[in-house]
C-alpha positions in Angstrom: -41.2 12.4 12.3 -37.9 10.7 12.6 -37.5 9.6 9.4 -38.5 12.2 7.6 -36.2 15.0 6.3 -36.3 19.1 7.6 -38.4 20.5 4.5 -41.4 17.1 5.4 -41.3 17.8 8.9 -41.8 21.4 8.4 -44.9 20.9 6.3 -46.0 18.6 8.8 -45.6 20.5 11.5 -47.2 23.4 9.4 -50.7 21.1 8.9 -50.8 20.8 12.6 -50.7 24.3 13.3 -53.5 24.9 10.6 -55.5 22.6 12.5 -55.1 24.2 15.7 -55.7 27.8 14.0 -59.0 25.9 12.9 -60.7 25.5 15.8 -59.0 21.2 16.1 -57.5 19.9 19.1 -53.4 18.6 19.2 -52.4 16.5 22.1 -48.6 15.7 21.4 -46.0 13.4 24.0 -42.5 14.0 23.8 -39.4 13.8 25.8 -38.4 16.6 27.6 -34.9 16.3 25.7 -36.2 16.7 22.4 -38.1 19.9 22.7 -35.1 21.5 21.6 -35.5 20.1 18.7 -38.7 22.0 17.9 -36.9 25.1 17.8 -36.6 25.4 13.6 -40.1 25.3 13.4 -41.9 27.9 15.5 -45.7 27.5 14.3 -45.4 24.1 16.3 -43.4 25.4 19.2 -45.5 28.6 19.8 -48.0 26.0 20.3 -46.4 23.6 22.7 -45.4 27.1 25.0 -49.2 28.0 25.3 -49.9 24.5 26.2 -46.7 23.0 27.6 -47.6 20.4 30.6 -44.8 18.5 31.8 -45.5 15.0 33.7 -43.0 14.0 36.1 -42.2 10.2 36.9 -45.0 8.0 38.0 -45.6 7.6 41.8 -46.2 4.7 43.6 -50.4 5.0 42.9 -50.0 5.7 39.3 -47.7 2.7 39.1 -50.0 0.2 41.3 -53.0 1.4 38.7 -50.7 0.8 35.7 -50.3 -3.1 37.0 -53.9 -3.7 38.5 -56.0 -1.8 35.7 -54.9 -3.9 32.6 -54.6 -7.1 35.1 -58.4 -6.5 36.0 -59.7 -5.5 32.7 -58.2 -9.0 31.1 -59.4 -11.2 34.1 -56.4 -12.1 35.5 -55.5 -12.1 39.2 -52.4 -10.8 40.9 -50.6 -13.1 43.7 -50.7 -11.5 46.6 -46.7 -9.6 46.8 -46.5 -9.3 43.3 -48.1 -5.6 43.3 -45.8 -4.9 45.8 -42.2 -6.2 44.0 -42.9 -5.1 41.0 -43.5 -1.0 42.5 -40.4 -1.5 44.8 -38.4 -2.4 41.9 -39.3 -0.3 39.2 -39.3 2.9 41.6 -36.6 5.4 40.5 -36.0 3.4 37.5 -35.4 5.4 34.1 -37.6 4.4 31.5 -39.5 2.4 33.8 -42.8 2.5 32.1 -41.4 0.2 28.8 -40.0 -1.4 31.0 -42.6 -2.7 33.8 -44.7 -3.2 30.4 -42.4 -5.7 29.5 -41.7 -7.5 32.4 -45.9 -8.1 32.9 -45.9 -9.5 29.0 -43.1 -11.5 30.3 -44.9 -12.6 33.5 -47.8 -13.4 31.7 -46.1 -15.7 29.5 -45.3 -17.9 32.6 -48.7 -17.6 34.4 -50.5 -20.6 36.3 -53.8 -19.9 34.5 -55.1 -16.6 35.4 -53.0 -16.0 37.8 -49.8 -14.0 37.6 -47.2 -15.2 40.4 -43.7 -14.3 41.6 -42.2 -17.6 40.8 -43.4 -16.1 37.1 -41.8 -12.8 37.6 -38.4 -13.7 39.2 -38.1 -15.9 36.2 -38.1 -13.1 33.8 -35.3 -12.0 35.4 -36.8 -9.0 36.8 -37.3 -5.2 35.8 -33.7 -5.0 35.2 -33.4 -8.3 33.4 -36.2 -8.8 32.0 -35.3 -7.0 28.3 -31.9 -8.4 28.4 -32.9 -11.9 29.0 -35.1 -11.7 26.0 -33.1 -10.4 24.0 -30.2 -13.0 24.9 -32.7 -15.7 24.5 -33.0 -14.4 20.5 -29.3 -13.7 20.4 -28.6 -17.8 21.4 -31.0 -18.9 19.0 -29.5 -17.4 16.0 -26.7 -19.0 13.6 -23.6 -16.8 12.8 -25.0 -15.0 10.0 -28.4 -14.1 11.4 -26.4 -13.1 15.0 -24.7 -10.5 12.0 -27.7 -9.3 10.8 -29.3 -8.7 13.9 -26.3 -6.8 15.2 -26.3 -4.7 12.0 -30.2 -4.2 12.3 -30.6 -3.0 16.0 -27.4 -0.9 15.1 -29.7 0.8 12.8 -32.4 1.2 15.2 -30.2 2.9 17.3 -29.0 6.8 17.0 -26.2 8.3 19.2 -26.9 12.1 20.5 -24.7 15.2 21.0 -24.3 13.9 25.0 -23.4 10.2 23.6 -26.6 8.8 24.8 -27.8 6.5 22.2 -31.5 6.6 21.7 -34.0 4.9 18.9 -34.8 5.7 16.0 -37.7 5.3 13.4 -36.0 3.9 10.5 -38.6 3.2 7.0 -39.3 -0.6 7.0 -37.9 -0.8 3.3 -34.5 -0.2 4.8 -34.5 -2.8 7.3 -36.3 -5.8 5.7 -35.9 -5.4 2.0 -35.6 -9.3 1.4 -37.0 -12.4 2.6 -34.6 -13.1 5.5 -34.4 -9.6 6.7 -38.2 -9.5 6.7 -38.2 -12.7 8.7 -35.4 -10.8 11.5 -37.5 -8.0 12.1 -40.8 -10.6 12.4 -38.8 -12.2 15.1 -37.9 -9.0 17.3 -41.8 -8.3 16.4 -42.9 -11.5 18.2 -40.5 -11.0 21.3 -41.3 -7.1 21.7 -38.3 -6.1 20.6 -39.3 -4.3 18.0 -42.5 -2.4 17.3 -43.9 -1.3 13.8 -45.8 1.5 13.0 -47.0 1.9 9.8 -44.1 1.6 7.7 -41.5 2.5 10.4 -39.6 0.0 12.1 -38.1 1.4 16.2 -36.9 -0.8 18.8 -39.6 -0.7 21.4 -37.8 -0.3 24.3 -35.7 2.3 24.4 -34.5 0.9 27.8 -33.3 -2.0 26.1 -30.0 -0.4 25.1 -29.3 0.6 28.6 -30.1 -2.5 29.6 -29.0 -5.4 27.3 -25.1 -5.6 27.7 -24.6 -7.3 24.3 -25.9 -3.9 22.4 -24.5 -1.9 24.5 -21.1 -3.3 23.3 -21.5 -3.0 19.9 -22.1 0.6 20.1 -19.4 1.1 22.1 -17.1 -1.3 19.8 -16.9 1.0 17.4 -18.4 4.6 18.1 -16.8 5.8 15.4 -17.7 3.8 13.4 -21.4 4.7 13.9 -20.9 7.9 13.2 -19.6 6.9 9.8 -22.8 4.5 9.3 -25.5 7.0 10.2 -24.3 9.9 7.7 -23.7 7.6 5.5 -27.5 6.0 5.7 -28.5 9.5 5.8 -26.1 10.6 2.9 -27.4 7.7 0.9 -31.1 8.4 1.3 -31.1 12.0 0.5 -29.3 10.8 -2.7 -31.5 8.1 -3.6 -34.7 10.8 -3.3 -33.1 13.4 -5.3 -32.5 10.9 -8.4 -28.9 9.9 -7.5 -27.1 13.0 -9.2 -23.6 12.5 -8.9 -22.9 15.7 -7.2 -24.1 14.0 -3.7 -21.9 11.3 -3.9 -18.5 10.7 -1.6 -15.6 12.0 -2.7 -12.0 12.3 -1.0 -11.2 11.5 2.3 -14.9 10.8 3.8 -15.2 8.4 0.8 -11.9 6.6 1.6 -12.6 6.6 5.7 -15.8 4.7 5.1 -14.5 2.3 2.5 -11.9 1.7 5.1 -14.5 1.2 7.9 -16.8 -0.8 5.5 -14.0 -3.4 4.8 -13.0 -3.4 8.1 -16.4 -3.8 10.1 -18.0 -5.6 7.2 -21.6 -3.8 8.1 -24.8 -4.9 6.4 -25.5 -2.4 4.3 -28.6 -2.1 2.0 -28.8 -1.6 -1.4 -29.0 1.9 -1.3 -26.2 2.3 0.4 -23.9 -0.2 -1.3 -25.0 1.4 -4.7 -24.2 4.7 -3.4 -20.4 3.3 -2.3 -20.2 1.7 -5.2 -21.2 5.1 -7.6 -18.7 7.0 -5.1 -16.2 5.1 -6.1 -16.5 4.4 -9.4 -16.8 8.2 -9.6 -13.8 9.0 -7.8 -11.5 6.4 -9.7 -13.1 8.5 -12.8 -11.8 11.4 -11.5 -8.6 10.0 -10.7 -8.0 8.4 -14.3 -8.7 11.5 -15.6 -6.9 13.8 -13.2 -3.9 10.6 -14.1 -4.8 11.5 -18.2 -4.5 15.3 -17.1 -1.0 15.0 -15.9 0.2 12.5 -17.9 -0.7 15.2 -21.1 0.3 18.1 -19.3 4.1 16.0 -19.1 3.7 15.2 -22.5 3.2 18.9 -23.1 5.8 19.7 -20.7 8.1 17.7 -22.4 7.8 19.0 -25.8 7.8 22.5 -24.2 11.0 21.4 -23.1 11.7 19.6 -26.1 11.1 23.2 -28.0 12.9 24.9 -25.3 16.2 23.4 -26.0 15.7 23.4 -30.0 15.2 27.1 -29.5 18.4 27.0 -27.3 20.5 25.5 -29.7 19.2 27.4 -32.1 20.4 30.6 -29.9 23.6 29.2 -29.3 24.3 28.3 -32.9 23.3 31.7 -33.8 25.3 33.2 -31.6 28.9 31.0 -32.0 28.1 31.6 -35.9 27.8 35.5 -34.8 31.3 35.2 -32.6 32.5 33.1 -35.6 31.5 35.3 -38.4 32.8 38.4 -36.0 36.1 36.4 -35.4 36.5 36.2 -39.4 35.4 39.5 -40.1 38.0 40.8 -37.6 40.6 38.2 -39.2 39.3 39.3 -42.7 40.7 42.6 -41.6 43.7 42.2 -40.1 44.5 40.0 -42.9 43.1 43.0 -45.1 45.4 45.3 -43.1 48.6 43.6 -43.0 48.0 42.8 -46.6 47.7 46.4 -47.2 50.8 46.9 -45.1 52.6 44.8 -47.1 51.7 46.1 -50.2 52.7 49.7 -48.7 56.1 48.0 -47.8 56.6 46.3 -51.4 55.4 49.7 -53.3 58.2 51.8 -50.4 60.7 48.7 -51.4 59.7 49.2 -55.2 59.9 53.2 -54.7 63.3 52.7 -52.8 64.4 50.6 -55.3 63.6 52.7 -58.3 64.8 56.0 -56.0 68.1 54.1 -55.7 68.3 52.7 -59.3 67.2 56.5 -60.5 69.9 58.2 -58.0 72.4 55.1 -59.8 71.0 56.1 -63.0 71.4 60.2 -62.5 75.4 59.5 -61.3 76.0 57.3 -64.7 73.6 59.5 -67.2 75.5 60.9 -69.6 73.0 63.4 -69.9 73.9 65.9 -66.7 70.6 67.2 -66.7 69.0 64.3 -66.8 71.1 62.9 -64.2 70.0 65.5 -62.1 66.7 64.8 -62.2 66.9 61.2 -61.2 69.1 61.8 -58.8 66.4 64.3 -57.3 63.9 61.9 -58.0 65.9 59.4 -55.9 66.2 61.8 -52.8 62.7 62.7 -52.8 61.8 58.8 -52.9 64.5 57.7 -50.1 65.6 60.9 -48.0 68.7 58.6 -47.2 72.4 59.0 -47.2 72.6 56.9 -50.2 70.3 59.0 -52.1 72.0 62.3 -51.4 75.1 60.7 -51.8 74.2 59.9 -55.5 72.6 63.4 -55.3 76.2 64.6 -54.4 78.2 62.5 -56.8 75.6 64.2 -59.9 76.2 67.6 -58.9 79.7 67.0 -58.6 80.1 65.5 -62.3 77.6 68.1 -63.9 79.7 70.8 -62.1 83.2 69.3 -63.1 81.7 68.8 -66.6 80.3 72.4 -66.5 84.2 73.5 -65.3 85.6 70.8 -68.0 83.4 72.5 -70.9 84.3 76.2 -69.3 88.3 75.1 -69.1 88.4 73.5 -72.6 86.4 76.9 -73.7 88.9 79.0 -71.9 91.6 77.4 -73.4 90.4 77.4 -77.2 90.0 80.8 -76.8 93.6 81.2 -75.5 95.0 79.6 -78.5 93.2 81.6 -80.7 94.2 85.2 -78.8 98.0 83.9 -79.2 98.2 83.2 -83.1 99.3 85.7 -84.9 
């Protein structure tokens, strides 16, 4: 079930239980450090805690019948010593099951007819050798570009854990040998029991063989990080490929830009899943920058005519309002003009009045008509209440009184010389 995704799994796990419910037997083998992982489905765990038997590492019996059983049942014989190096070595060994399997394939390779010897063995390089040498042996015999692949294939095969253990991983054989020369990889690590298939999953067969084989070892820890960027993206890639590559599950941001970064850098082998799904991620995202670039580049334009409007409208105010100060300045000029104009006028008509109040007070002192002078020389004092004008005023009264006394004295006399006639 490692390549399958949570909602498969669970309707997997949900056939098995049916079974069991039915009345069918279920014998399942699994690494203690994976029944964690059963926790999300509980049909299948309730079942493995009714029936949970754990096996503990092989002793020194069940190892001597894993070697002589097979040995027997093909015909071949055992030197005598051989039994006894290959238990003393692989006791207390992790993973030593894979690995004491592929040590005998090894042996047997080497045998002197039916017989498996120690000269046979030691030449595999041992329990603890035995994966790596074999491995090395396919490493030398590849050019550049197939050494490449091979690194970026058992990469694949391999997935690192929570506690930074790497372990393997079943990974669907249309990933890992899509064209002729990948096919041809995978039939090599086949044919040296490197790598097993099973169906149409591909898993390195020994899990041992990435504790053991130095080489792998240091590419995963080349570039851990790395690694984690690979395996989401495989997975990323995959869950977007089966749901029709909507655009929705594609990279964006910063996760797209660290794994272009770490793609260009590490040059990995990717398939053409995943290089389609880089390549729609950033096609997409340059998209979505043009148009982000469009969006800004309108909203200056807008800005700018905003602006542009803005400081018409400004103008506009400040021409209104200098042609209001201006207009106000006039209007206040318009009036003091209008005032002093209207002073003036007041001035000229006084100056006029005077003038005629002077020329009538002139006139009334020179009339030959008294009562007539009198009145313009009235007229005068009541236009100018000045010295002048009484003064004419004066000069009137004084000639209409002396002609009043003249016209009573020549009366007076006339009638003197009539009173002394005889």
């Amino acid at each position: 079930t490692g390549s399958a995704d949570t909602e498969e799994r669970a309707r997997y796990f949900a056939a098995l239980a049916t079974h069991v419910a039915a009345g069918g037997a279920l014998v399942l083998s699994m690494r203690t450090d994976h029944l964690g992982d059963l926790a999300p489905y509980p049909a299948i765990a309730r079942l493995i805690e009714d029936g949970l038997h754990l096996l503990g590492p092989m002793s020194e019996p069940d190892l001597r019948s894993a070697i002589v059983g097979p040995a027997r049942r093909a015909g071949l014989r055992l030197e005598p010593g051989l039994i006894d190096l290959l238990v003393r070595e692989v006791e207390g060994e992790p993973a030593a099951l894979p690995l004491l399997s592929h040590v005998l394939r090894e042996t047997w390779e080497r045998r002197e007819g039916p017989t498996l010897t120690v000269d046979g063995y030691r030449a595999t390089g041992g329990i603890k050798s035995a994966v790596s040498q074999t491995a090395e042996r396919l490493y030398d015999a590849m050019d550049s570009r197939q050494r490449s692949r091979l690194r970026a294939l058992l990469l694949r095969l391999v997935m690192p854990t929570e506690d930074g253990d790497p372990v393997r991983a079943r990974v669907p054989r249309s990933k890992v040998a899509a064209d002729d020369e990948h096919q041809q990889l995978v039939e090599q690590l086949v044919r040296a029991r490197l790598v097993s298939i099973d169906g149409e999953s591909v898993q390195i067969a020994h899990e041992a063989l990435v504790r053991v084989w130095p080489r792998l070892r240091g590419w995963l820890d080349d570039d851990v990080d790395g690694q984690r960027l690979f395996r989401h993206l495989a997975g990323a890639a995959d869950a977007w490929d089966t749901m029709k590559r909507p655009e929705s599950e594609l990279y964006r941001g910063a996760r797209l830009t660290r794994t272009l970064e770490w793609r260009d850098r590490a040059g990995p082998d990717l398939n053409d899943t995943e290089s389609d799904f880089l390549e729609e991620s950033t096609a997409v995202a340059e998209s979505e920058v043009h148009a982000a670039a469009a969006r800004l580049t309108e909203q200056r334009r807008v800005n700018r005519r905003l602006r542009g409007s803005l400081v018409g409208v400004a103008v506009l105010l400040i021409l209104t309002l200098v042609a209001g100060l201006v207009a106000a300045r006039s209007a206040e000029r318009a009036a003091r003009e209008r005032d002093l104009a209207d002073r003036q006028r007041d001035r000229a008509e006084h100056a006029t009045n005077l003038a005629d109040a002077r020329r009538a007070g002139a006139q009334g002192v020179l009339h030959e008509d008294l009562a007539a002078g009198l009145l313009l020389a009235v007229q005068g004092v009541r236009a100018d209440d000045s010295a002048e004008a009484w003064e004419n005023l004066g000069s009137a009264l004084t000639r209409a009184l002396w002609r009043v006394f003249m016209i009573w004295a020549g009366n007076w006399g006339e009638r003197a010389r009539h009173t002394s006639r005889p």
